[in-house]
C-alpha positions as CSV (number, residue, x, y, z in Angstrom):
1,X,0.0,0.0,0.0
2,X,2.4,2.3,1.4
3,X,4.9,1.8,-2.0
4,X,1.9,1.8,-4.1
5,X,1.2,5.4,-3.2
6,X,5.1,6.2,-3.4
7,X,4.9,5.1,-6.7
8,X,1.3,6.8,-7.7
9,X,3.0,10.6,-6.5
10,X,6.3,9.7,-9.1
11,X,4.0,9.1,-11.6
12,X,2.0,12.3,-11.0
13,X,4.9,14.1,-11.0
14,X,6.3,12.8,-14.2
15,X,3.2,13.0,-15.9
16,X,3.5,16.8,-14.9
17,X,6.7,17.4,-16.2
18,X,8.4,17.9,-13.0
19,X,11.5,16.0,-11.6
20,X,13.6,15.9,-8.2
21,X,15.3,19.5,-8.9
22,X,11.8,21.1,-8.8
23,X,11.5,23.9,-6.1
24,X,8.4,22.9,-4.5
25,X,6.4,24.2,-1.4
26,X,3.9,21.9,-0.2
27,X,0.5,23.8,1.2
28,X,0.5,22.2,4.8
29,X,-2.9,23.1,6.8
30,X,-1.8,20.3,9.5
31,X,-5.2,18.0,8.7
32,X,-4.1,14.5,7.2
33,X,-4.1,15.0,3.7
34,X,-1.6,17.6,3.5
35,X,0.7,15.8,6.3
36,X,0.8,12.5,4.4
37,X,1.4,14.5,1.3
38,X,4.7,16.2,3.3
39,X,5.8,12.9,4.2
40,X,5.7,11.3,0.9
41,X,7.5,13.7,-0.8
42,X,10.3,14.0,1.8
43,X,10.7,10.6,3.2
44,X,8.6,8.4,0.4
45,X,10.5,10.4,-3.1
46,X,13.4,11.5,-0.7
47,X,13.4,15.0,-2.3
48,X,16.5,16.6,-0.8
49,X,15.6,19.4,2.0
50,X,16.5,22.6,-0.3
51,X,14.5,21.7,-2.8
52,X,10.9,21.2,-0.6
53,X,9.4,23.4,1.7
54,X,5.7,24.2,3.4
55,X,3.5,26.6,3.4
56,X,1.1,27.1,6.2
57,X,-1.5,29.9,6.4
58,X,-3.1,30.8,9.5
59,X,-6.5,32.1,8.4
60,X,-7.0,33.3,12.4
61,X,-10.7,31.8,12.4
62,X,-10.6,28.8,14.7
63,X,-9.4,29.5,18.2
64,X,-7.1,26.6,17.4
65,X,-5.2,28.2,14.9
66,X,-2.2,28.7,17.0
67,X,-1.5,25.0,18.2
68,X,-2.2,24.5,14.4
69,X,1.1,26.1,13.0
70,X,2.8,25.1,16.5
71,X,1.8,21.2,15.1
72,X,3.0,22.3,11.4
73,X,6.2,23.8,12.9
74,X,7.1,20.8,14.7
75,X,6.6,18.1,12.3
76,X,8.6,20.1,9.7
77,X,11.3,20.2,12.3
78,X,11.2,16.3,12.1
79,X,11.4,16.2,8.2
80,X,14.1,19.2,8.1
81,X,11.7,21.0,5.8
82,X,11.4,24.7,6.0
83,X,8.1,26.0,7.0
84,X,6.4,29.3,6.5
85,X,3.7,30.3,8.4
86,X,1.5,33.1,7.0
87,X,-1.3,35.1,8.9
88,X,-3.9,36.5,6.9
89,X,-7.3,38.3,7.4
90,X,-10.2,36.8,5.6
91,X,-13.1,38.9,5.5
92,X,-16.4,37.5,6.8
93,X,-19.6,37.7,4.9
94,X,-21.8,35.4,2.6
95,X,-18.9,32.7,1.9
96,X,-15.9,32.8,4.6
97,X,-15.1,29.3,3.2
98,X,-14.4,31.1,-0.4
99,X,-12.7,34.5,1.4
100,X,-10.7,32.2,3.4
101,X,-9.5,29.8,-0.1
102,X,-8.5,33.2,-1.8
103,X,-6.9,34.6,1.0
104,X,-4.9,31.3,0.9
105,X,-4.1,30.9,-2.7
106,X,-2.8,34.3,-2.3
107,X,-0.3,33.4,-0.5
108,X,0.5,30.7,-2.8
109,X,0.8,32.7,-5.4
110,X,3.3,35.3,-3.5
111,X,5.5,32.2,-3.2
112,X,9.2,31.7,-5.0
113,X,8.3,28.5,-5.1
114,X,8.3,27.3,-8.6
115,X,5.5,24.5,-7.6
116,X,2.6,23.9,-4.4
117,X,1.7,20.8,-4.1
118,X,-1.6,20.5,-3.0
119,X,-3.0,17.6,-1.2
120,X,-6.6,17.3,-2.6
121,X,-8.0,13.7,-3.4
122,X,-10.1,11.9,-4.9
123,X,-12.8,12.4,-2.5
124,X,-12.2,16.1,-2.7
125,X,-12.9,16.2,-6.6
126,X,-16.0,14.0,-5.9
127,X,-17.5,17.3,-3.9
128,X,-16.2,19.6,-6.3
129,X,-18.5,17.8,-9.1
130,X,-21.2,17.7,-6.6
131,X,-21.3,21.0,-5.5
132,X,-20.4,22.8,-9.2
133,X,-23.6,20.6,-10.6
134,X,-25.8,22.1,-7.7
135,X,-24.4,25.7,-8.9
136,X,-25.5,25.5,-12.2
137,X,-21.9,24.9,-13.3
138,X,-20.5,24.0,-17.1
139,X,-18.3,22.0,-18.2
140,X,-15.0,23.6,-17.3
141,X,-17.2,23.8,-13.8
142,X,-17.9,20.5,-13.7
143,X,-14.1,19.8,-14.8
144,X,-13.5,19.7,-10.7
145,X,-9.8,20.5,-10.6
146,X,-7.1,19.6,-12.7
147,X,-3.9,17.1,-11.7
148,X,-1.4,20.0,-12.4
149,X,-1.7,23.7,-13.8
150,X,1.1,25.6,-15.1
151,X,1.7,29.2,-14.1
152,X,4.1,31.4,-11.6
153,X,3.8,29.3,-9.0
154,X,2.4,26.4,-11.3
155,X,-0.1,24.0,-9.4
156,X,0.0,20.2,-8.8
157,X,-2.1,17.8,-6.9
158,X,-0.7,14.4,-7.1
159,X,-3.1,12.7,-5.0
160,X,-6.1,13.8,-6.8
161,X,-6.7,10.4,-8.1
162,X,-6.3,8.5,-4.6
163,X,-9.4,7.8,-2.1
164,X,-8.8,9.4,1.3
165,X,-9.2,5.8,3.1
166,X,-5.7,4.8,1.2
167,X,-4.5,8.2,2.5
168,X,-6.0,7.3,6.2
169,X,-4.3,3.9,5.8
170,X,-0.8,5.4,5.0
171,X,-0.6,7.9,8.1
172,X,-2.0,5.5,10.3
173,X,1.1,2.9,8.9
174,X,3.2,5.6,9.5
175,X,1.9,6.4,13.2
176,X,1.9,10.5,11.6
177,X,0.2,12.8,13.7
178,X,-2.2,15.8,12.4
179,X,-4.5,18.5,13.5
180,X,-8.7,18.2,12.9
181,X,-10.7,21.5,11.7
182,X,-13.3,21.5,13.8
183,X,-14.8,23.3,11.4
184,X,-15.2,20.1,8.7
185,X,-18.1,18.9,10.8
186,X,-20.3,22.4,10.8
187,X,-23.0,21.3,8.2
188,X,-23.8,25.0,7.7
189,X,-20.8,24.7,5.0
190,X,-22.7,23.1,1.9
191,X,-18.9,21.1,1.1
192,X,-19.3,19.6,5.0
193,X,-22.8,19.0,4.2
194,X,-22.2,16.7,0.9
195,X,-19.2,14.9,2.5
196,X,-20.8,13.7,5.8
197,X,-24.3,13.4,4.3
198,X,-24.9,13.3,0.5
199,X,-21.8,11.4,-0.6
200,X,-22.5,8.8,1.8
201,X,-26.1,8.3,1.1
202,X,-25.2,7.8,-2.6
203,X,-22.8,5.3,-1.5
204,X,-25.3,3.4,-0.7
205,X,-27.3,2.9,-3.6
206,X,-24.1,3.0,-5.8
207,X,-21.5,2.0,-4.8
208,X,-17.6,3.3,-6.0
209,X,-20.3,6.9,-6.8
210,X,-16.6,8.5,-5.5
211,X,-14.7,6.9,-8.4
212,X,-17.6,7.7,-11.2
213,X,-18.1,11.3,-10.1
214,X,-14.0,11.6,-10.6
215,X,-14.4,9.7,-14.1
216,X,-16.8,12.4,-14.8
217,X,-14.6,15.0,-14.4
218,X,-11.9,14.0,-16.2
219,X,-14.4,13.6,-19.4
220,X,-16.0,17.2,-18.8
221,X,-12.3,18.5,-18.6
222,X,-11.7,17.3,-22.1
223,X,-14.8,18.2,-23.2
224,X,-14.0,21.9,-21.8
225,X,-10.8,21.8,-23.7
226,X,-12.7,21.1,-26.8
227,X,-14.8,23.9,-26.3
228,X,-11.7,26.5,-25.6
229,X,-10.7,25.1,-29.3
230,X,-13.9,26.0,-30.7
231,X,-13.4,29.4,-28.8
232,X,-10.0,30.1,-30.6
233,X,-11.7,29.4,-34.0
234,X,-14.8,31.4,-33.2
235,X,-13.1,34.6,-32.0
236,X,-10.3,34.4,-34.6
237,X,-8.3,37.5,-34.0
238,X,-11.2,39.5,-32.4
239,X,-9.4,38.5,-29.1
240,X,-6.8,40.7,-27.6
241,X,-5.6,40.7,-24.0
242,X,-8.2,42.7,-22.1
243,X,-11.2,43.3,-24.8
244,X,-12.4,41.5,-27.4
245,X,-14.2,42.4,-30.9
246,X,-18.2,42.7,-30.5
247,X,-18.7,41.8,-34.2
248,X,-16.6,38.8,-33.1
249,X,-19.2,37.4,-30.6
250,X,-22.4,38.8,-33.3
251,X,-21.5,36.6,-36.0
252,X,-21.6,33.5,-34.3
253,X,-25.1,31.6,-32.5
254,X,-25.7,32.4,-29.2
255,X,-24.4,29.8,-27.3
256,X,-21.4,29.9,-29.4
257,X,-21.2,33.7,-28.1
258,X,-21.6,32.6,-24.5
259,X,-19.1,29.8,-25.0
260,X,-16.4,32.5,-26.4
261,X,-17.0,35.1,-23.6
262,X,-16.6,32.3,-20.9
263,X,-13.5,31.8,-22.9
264,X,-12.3,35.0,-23.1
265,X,-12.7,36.0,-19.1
266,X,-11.2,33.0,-18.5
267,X,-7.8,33.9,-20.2
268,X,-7.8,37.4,-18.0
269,X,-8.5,35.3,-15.0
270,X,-11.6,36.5,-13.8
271,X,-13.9,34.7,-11.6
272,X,-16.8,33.4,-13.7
273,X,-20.2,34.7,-12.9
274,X,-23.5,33.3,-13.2
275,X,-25.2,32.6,-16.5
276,X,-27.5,35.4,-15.9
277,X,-25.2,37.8,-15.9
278,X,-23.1,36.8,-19.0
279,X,-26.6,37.0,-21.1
280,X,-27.0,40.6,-19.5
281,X,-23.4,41.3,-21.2
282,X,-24.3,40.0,-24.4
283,X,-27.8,41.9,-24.7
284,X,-26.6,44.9,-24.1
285,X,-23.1,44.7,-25.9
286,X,-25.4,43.5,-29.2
287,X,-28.4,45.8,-28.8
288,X,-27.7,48.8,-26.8
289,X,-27.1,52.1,-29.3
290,X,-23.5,52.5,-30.2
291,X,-23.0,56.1,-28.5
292,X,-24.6,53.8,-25.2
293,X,-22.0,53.4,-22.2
294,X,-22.6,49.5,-21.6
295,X,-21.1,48.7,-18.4
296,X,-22.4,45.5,-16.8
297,X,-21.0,44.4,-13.2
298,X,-20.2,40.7,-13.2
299,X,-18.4,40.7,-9.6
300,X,-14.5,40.8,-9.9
301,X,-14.7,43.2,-12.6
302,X,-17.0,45.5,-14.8
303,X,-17.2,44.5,-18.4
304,X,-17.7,48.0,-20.9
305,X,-18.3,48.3,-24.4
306,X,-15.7,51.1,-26.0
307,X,-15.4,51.5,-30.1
308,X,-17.1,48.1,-30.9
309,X,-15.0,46.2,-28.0
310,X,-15.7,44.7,-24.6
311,X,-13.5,45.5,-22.2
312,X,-12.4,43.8,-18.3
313,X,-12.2,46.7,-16.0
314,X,-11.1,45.4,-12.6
315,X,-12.8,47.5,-9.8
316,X,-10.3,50.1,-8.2
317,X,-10.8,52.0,-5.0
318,X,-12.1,56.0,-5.9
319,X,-9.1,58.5,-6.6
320,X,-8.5,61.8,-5.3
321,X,-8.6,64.2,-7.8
322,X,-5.3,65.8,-6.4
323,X,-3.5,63.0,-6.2
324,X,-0.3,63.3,-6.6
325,X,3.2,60.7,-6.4
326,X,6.7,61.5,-6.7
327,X,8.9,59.7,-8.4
328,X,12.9,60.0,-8.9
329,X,15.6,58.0,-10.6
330,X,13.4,54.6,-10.6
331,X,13.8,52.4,-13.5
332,X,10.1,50.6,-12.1
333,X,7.5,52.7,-10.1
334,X,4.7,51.0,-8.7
335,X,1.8,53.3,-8.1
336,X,-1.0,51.3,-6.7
337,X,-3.6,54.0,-6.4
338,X,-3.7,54.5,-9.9
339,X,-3.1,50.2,-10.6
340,X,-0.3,49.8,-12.4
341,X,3.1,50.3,-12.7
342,X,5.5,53.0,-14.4
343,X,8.5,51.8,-16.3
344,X,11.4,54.1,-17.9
345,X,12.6,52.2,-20.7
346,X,15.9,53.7,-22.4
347,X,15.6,55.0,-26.0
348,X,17.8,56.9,-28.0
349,X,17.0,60.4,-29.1
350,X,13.4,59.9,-27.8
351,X,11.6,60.1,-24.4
352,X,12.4,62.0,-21.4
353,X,16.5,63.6,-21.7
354,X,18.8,62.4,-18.8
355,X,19.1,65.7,-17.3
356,X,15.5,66.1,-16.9
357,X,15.4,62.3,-15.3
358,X,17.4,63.3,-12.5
359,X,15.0,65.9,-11.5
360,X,12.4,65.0,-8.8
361,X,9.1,64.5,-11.3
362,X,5.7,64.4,-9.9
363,X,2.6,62.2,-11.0
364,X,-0.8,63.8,-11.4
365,X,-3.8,62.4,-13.5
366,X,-5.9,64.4,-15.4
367,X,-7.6,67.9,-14.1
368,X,-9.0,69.3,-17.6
369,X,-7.3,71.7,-20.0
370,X,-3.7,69.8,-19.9
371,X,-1.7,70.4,-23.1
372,X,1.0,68.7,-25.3
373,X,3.4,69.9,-28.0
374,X,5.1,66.5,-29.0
375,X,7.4,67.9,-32.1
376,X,8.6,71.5,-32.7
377,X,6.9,71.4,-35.5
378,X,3.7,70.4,-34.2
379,X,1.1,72.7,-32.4
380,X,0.6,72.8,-28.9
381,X,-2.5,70.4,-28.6
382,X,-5.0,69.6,-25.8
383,X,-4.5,65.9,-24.4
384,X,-7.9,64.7,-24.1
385,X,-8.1,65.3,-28.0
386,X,-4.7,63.2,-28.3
387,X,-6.3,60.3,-25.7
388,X,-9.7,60.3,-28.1
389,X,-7.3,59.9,-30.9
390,X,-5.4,57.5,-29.7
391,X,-8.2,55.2,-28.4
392,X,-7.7,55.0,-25.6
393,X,-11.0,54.1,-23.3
394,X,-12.5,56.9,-20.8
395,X,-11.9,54.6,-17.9
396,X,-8.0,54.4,-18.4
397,X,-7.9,58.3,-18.9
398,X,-8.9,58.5,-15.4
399,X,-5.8,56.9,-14.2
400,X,-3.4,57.6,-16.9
401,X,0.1,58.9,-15.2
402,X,0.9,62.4,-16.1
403,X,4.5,63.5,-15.3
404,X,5.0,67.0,-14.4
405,X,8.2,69.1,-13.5
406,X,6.7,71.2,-10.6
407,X,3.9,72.5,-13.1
408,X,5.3,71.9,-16.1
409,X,3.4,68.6,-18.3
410,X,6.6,66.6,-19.3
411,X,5.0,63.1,-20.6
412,X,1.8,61.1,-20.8
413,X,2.7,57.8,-21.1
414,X,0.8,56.4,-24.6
415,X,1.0,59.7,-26.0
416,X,5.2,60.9,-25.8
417,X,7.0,63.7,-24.3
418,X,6.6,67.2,-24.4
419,X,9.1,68.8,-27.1
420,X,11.0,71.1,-24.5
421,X,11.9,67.8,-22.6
422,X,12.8,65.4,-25.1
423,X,16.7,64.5,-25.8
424,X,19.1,65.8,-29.2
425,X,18.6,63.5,-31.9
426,X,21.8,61.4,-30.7
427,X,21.7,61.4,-27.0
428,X,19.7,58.7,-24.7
429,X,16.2,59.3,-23.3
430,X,14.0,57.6,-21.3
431,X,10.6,56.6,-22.4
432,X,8.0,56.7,-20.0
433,X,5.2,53.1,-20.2
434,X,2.5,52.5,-17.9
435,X,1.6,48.7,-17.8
436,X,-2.4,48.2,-15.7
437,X,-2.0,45.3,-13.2
C-alpha cells in the first residue's frame, strides 16, 4: 500500500513534467491530507531538503489556529523542511469558506516557489462535481480541478486520483500525527454537508459513486478543452488581451457567443459569474445604441463596451482628484492608487532627456485643459483630444500617469513627451510606459 502510493506521487509528477530538482512548497494546513502529502515527498520520493518546503496559512478563524502552526512547525522540524507560516485576514460575509481559499491561494501565489503541491484527493474532486452541478456549473465547472496547472507558482495535486481511506491507511502505517478542523463537521458549510451526508447516502445505492463522479470529471475537462478550441476558431483575431471584438461574438449563434465570452474571461483570469449575468453582457453589448456606455458588473470586474470592443475593467478603490506621487531616478514605479506600474525604458534620441530624469518628477492624473506639444513642429494640442485619438477608453484616462516638472506637463505615457523635454537626436532618453496590473 504504502509503495503503491510512493509510486502513484512519481508518476504524477512525471506526468506533470516535473523531476527531483523542482522547487516545490507543499500547502500544509496540518489535517491528514496535507501531512501524508509532506511525508511522501520527503521521506517516500526523498526529495532533498532545499528543494521542498511548506506553506502554512493561519487564516486566524478557529481559536485553534495557534496550536495549528505550532503542530506544522514541529513536524517540519522532524522532516528538516522549511516552514512558512503566514497570517492573513479573511473577510467575513456570505462565503468565509471562499474568502478564506482566496486569501490562501494568495499566499501561494506570492510564493518563489516554482510548484505547491496541493493535497486534494479523490474524494475532494468528488464534492467539487457535486457542488459545481448544484451551482448550475458548465463543463470547465464541472471539470472539478485539474492534476497540475502551469503558471508562476504552477499548481500540482498528485493525490487527486487516490481515495482518502488509502491516504488514512498510509498515516495510520506511519503512526503520523495531524491536526482536525473542527470546522469540517459544521454542516452549515454546503462542502461539509455533501461529504458527511450526501456522498455517503449515494454510497449506498451506488457504490464506487466516488470513483464515477471523478471519471466524470476528467471527461468534462476534455470536453472543456474542446470547447476553448472551438473558442480560438470562433473569435479568430477579435481577441486581444483585455477586450475583445463585439462583431466577433455577433457573427456567431448564441451559445457559441456565450461559450467565447466564458473563454475569453477565463484567459484574463476572472472569476466566472452566473449565466444570468453573461446573457445581461451580451444583450446589451449587441443591442444597446453605439453612442450607449454598456457597463455591466459581473463581480471581480465590470465588463464596458468602448469602439465596438468589450473590455475587463477590474474595480479600483475611488481616486482623489489631487492625487499626486513622486517619483525619482526609478527604472520601475509601482503606483497602486492608480493600478499599475510605471517603467522608464531607455531610447535613444526619444523620451524624457537624462538631465531632466534626474530631476524629482511628480505624477498627477488628469484635471481638464492639460496640453502637449510633442514635435517643434507640431502645435501645442489639448490631451484629451490626443487620448480620443489614440483610443484609448475613458476609464483608463482617469488613471493615466501624467508626469509633471513642478507645473510643467513633461509626458503622458501612450502619448510621448513634451518637445521642450525630449533628448538631441543622438543622445539617450528615457521613455516613460504604464503597464495596468
Amino acid at each position: 500500500m504504502k509503495d503503491a502510493l510512493v509510486r502513484a506521487v512519481a508518476a504524477s509528477m512525471q506526468e506533470s513534467g516535473l523531476d527531483r530538482n523542482s522547487r516545490i512548497a507543499v500547502g500544509l494546513s496540518g489535517g491528514i491530507d496535507s501531512i501524508v502529502l509532506l511525508h511522501l515527498l520527503r521521506r517516500g520520493l526523498r526529495i532533498p531538503p532545499q528543494r521542498i518546503s511548506a506553506i502554512h496559512v493561519n487564516h486566524q478563524i478557529s481559536g485553534h489556529a495557534g496550536a495549528w502552526a505550532s503542530h506544522c512547525r514541529r513536524y517540519c522540524r522532524a522532516l528538516g523542511v522549511r516552514l512558512k507560516v503566514a497570517k492573513v485576514d479573511v473577510k467575513r460575509g456570505n462565503s468565509t469558506e471562499a474568502a478564506a481559499r482566496d486569501a490562501r491561494y494568495a499566499v501561494f501565489s506570492a510564493s518563489k516557489s516554482e510548484v505547491i503541491a496541493l493535497a486534494h484527493n479523490r474524494d475532494d474532486q468528488a464534492e467539487t462535481v457535486l457542488l459545481q452541478l448544484l451551482r448550475g456549473a458548465g463543463p470547465r465547472g464541472l471539470a472539478g480541478m485539474p492534476v497540475y496547472r502551469s503558471g508562476i507558482p504552477s499548481l500540482w495535486r498528485p493525490l487527486l486520483e487516490i481515495q482518502r481511506s488509502t491516504i488514512e491507511d498510509y498515516a495510520r502505517h506511519h503512526r503520523l500525527t495531524w491536526v482536525e478542523d473542527d470546522s469540517n463537521r459544521d454542516r452549515t458549510y454546503l462542502r461539509n454537508f455533501v461529504r458527511h451526508d450526501v456522498l455517503p447516502l449515494i454510497g449506498t445505492r451506488v457504490p464506487g459513486a466516488v470513483t464515477v463522479l471523478a471519471r466524470a470529471a476528467r471527461l468534462q475537462a476534455e470536453a472543456s478543452d474542446l470547447l476553448d478550441v472551438l473558442a480560438e476558431q470562433d473569435v479568430g483575431g477579435g481577441l486581444a488581451g483585455d477586450c475583445i471584438q463585439v462583431s466577433a461574438l455577433q457573427q456567431l449563434p448564441v451559445h457559441r457567443a456565450r461559450n467565447a465570452l466564458r473563454y475569453f474571461l477565463r484567459c484574463n483570469q476572472v472569476t466566472m459569474p452566473e449565466a444570468v449575468r453573461l446573457e445581461e453582457v451580451l444583450r446589451q453589448a449587441f443591442g444597446a445604441r453605439e453612442d450607449a456606455q454598456v457597463c455591466v458588473d459581473i463581480g471581480d470586474v465590470e465588463l464596458r463596451r468602448f469602439r465596438g470592443a468589450l473590455y475587463i475593467v477590474r474595480h479600483l478603490p475611488a481616486l482623489n482628484p489631487a492625487f499626486e506621487f513622486s517619483c525619482r531616478g526609478a527604472s520601475t514605479v509601482q503606483i497602486p492608487q492608480l493600478g499599475g506600474v510605471l517603467r522608464f525604458e531607455p531610447c535613444e534620441g526619444a523620451g524624457i532627456a537624462a538631465k531632466w530624469m534626474r530631476q524629482p518628477m511628480i505624477v498627477r492624473v488628469r484635471g481638464g485643459g492639460e496640453m502637449l506639444r510633442l514635435a517643434s513642429e507640431r502645435p501645442r494640442r489639448k490631451v484629451r483630444n490626443l487620448l480620443q485619438e489614440a483610443g484609448v477608453p475613458p476609464w483608463k484616462r482617469e488613471r493615466l500617469p501624467m508626469l509633471y516638472l513642478d507645473d510643467a506637463l513633461v509626458a503622458v505615457p501612450g502619448l510621448g513627451v513634451d518637445e521642450r523635454f525630449q533628448p538631441s537626436a543622438r543622445s539617450r532618453g528615457w521613455k516613460p510606459v504604464w503597464s495596468e496590473a
